[in-house]
LUMMI-917772 format. One record per residue (C-alpha): residue in three letters; x, y, z; residue number from 1. Coordinates in steps of 0.05 Angstrom, whole numbers, plus 5000, padded with zeros to 4 digits. Each point is the difference from the previous one (the first is absolute). Example, Ala and Ser with C-alpha at 12.3 -4.5 7.8 and 13.67 -1.06 7.14 Angstrom:
BEGIN
+-------+------+------+------+---------+
| selum |   px |   py |   pz | drenlum |
+-------+------+------+------+---------+
|   ala | 5246 | 4910 | 5156 |       1 |
|   ser | 5027 | 5069 | 4987 |       2 |
+-------+------+------+------+---------+
// end
This chain:
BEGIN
+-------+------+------+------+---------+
| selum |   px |   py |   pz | drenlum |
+-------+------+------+------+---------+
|   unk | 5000 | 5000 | 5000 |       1 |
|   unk | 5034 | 5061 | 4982 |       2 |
|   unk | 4984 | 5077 | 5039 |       3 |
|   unk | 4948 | 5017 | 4953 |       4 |
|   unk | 4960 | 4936 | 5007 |       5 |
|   unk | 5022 | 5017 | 5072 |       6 |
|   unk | 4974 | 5069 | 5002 |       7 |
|   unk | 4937 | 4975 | 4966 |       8 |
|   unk | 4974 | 4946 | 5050 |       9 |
|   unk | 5019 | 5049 | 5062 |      10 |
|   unk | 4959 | 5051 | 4962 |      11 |
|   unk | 4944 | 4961 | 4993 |      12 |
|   unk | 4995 | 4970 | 5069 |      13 |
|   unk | 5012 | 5067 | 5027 |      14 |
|   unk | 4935 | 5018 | 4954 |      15 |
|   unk | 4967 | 4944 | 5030 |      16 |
|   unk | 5012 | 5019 | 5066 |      17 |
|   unk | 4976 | 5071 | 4992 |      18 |
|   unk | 4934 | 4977 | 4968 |      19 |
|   unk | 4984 | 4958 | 5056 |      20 |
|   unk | 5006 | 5054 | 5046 |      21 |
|   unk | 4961 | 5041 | 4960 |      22 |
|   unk | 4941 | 4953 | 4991 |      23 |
|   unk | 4998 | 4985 | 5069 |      24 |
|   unk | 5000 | 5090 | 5014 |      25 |
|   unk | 4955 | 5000 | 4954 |      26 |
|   unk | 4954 | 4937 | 5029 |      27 |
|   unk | 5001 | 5039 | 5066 |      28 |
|   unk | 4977 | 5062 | 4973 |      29 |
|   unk | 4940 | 4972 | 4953 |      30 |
|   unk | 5041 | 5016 | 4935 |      31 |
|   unk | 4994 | 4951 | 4938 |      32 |
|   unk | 5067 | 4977 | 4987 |      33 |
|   unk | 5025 | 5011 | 4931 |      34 |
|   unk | 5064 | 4998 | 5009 |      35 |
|   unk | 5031 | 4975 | 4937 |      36 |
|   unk | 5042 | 4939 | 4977 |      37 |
|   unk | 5070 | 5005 | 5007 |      38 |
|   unk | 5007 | 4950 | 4934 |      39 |
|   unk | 4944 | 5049 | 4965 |      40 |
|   unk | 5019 | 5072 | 4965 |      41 |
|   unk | 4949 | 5035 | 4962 |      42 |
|   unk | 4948 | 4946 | 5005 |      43 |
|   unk | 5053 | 4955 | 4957 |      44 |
|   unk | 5024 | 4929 | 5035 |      45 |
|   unk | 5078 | 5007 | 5011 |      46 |
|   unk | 5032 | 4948 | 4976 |      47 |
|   unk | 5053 | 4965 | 5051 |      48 |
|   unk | 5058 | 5012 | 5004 |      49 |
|   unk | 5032 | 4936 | 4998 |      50 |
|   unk | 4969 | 4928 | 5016 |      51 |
|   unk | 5010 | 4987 | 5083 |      52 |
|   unk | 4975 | 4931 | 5003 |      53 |
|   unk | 5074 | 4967 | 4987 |      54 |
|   unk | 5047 | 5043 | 5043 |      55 |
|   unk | 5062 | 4984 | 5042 |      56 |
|   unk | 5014 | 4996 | 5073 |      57 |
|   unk | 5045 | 5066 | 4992 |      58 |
|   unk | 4936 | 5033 | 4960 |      59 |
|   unk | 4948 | 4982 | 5055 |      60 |
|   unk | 5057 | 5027 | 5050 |      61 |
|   unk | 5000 | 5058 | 4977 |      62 |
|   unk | 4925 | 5009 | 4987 |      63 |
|   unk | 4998 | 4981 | 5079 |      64 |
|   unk | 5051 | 5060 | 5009 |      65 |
|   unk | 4959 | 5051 | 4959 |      66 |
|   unk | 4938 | 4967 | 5044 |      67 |
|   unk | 5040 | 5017 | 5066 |      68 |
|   unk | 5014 | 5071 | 4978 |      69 |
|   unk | 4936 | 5015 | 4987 |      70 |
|   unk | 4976 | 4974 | 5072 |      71 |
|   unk | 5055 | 5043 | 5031 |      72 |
|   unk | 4975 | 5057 | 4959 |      73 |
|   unk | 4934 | 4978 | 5033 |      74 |
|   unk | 5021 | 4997 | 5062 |      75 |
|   unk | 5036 | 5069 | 5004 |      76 |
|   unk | 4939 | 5030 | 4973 |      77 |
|   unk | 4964 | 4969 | 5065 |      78 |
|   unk | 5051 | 5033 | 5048 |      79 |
|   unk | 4953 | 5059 | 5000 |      80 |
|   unk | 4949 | 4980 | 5022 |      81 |
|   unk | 4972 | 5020 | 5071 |      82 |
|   unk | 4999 | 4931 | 5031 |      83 |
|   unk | 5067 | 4977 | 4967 |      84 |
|   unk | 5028 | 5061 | 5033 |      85 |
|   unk | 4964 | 4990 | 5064 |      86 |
|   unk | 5039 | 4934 | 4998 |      87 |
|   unk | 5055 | 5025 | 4981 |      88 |
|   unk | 5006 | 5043 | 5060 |      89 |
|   unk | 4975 | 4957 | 5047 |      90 |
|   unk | 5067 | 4949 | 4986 |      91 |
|   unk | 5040 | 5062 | 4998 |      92 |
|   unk | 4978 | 5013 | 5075 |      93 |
|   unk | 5009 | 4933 | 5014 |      94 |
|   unk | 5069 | 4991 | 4973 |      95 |
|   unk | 5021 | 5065 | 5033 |      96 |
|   unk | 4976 | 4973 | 5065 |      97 |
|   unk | 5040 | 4936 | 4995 |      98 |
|   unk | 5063 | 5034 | 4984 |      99 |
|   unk | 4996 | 5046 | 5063 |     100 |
|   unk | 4985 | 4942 | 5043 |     101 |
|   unk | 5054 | 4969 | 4963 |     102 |
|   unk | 5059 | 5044 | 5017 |     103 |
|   unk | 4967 | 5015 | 5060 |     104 |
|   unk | 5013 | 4917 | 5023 |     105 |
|   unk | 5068 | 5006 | 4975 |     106 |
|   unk | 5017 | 5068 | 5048 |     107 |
|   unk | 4978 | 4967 | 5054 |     108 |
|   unk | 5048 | 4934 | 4985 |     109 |
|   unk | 5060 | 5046 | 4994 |     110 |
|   unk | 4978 | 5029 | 5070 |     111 |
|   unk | 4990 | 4938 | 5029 |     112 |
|   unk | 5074 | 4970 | 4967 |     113 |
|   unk | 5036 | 5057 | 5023 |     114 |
|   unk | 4972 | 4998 | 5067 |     115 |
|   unk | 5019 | 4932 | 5010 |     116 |
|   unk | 5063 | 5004 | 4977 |     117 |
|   unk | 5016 | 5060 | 5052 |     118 |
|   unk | 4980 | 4948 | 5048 |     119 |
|   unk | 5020 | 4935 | 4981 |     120 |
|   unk | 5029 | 4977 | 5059 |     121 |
|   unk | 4957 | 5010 | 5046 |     122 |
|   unk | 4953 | 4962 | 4945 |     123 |
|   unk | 5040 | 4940 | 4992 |     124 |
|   unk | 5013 | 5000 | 5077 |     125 |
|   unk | 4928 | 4977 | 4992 |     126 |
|   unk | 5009 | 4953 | 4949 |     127 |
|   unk | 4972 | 5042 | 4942 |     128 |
|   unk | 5042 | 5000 | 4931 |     129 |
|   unk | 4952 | 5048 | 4959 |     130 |
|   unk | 4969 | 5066 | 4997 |     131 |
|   unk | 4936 | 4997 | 5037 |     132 |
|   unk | 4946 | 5050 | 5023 |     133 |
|   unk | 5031 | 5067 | 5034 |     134 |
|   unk | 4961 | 4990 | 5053 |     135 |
|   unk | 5027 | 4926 | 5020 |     136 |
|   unk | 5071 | 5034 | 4985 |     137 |
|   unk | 4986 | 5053 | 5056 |     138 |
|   unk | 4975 | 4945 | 5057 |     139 |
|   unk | 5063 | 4957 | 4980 |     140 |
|   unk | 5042 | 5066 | 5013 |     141 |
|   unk | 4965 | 5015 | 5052 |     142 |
|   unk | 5010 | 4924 | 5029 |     143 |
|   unk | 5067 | 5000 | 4985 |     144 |
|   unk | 5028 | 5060 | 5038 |     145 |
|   unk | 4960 | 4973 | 5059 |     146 |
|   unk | 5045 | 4942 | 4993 |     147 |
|   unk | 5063 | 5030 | 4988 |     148 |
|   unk | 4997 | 5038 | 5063 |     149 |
|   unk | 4989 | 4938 | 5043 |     150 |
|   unk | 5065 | 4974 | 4960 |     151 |
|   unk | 5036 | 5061 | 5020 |     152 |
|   unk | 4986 | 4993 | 5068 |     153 |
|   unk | 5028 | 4932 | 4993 |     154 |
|   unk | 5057 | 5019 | 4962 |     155 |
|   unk | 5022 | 5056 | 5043 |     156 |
|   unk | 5001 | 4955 | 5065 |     157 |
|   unk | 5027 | 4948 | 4958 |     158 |
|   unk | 5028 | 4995 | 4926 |     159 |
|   unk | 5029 | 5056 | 5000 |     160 |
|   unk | 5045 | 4999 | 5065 |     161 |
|   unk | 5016 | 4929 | 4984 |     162 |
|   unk | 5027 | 5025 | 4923 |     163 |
|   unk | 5037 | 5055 | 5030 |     164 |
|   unk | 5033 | 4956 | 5044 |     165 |
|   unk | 5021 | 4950 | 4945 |     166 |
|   unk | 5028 | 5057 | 4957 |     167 |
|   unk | 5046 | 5020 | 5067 |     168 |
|   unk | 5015 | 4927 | 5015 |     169 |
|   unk | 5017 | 4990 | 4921 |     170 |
|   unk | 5049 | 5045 | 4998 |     171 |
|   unk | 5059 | 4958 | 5041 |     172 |
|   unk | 4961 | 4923 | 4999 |     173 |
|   unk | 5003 | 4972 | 4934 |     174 |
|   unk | 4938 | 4942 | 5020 |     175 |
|   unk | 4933 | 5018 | 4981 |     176 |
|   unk | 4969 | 4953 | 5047 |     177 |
|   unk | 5036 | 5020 | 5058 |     178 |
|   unk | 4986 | 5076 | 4987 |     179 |
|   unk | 4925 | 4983 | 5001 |     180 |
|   unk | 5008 | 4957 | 5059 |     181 |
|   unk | 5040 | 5062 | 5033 |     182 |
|   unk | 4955 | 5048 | 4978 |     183 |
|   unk | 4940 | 4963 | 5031 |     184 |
|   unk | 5029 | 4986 | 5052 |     185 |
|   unk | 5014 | 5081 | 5020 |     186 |
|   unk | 4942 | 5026 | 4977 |     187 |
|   unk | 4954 | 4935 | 5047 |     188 |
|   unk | 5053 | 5032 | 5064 |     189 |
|   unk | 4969 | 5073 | 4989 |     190 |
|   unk | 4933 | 4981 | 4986 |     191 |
|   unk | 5005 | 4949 | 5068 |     192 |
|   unk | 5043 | 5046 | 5036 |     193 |
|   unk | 4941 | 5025 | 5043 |     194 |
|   unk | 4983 | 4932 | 5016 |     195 |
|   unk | 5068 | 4987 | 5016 |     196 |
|   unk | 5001 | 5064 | 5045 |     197 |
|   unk | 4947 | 4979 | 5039 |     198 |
|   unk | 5026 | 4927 | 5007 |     199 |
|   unk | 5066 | 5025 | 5027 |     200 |
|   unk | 4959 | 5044 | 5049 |     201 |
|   unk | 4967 | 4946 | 5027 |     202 |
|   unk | 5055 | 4951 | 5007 |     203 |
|   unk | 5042 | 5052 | 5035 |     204 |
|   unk | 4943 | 5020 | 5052 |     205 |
|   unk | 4996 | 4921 | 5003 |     206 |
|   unk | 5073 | 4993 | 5023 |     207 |
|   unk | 4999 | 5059 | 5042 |     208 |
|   unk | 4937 | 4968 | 5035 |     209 |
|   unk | 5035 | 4941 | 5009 |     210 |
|   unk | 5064 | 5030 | 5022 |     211 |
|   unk | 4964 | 5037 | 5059 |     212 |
+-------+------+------+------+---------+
// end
């Protein structure tokens, strides 16, 4: 099929297509339809132009093409119409809507990975490997200093004399296991030296009541 043949069909169906719009105006409106034959001019029968009832697949392709342009046609014609643009508008809104709530989701993950990761200890102090809620971050914060300054009271009275001690004792005995057992062993005489006070009290008043 060559462009004129082309040209031909897509005038015709686009013909077509316009006189069935027209008769169905005009069925609407009461009017007679005489809308004329797009194969008759001046009352005379056109004759065809070429004999369709044999044609190839690459012929009825492009008949289906010329087909699909006139629908498109068709259909942008339709894209003023009131309800087509109430549509129209209606999906616009909507897509808007889901776009907003869209970034909006993905703010709020940002805020809740970068509050986590400012935290993550105290997180994974709880077990908890992955951004959560801000709100659970807080309470584990929250949690965790609580426990941290029951460990510092525990470390003050005793890790942390016990390390000092081992870094003094290190510095002229070569034997890690007798530096802790050294450093123990001082820091259990001046946490026991009240005890010890008190026992040596009693045993002198003891000897001194035995004495007399």
């Amino acid at each position: 099929m060559d462009e004129n043949e082309r040209l031909s069909i897509h005038s015709q169906v686009q013909q077509k297509l316009n006189d069935e719009k027209r008769k169905a105006m005009n069925q609407l409106a009461g009017v007679p339809d005489e809308t004329p034959s797009p194969f008759v001019e001046n009352g005379k029968q056109l004759p065809p132009t070429k004999n369709y009832t044999d044609i190839s697949d690459a012929s009825v392709h492009q008949i289906k093409e010329v087909v699909g342009d006139a629908f498109t046609a068709g259909a942008i014609g339709q894209m003023n119409e009131p309800t087509v643009q109430i549509g129209i508008k209606q999906n616009a809104q909507k897509a808007i809507k889901t776009e907003v709530n869209r970034i909006g989701n993905r703010l709020a993950k940002d805020e809740q990975d970068a509050v986590y990761d400012a935290n993550a200890e105290a997180c994974k102090d709880y077990g908890i490997n992955k951004a959560v809620p801000t709100w659970q971050v807080k309470l584990m914060k929250a949690g965790d200093a609580v426990w941290f300054c029951i460990y510092w009271v525990f470390g003050t009275l005793v890790i942390c004399p016990i390390n000092v001690f081992a870094k003094g004792l290190r510095a002229f005995i070569k034997r890690g296991w007798v530096v802790v057992a050294l450093a123990v062993l001082i820091w259990l005489l001046i946490v026991l030296s009240p005890l010890i006070g008190i026992w040596i009290s009693k045993l002198v008043a003891w000897g001194s009541a035995a004495g007399a």
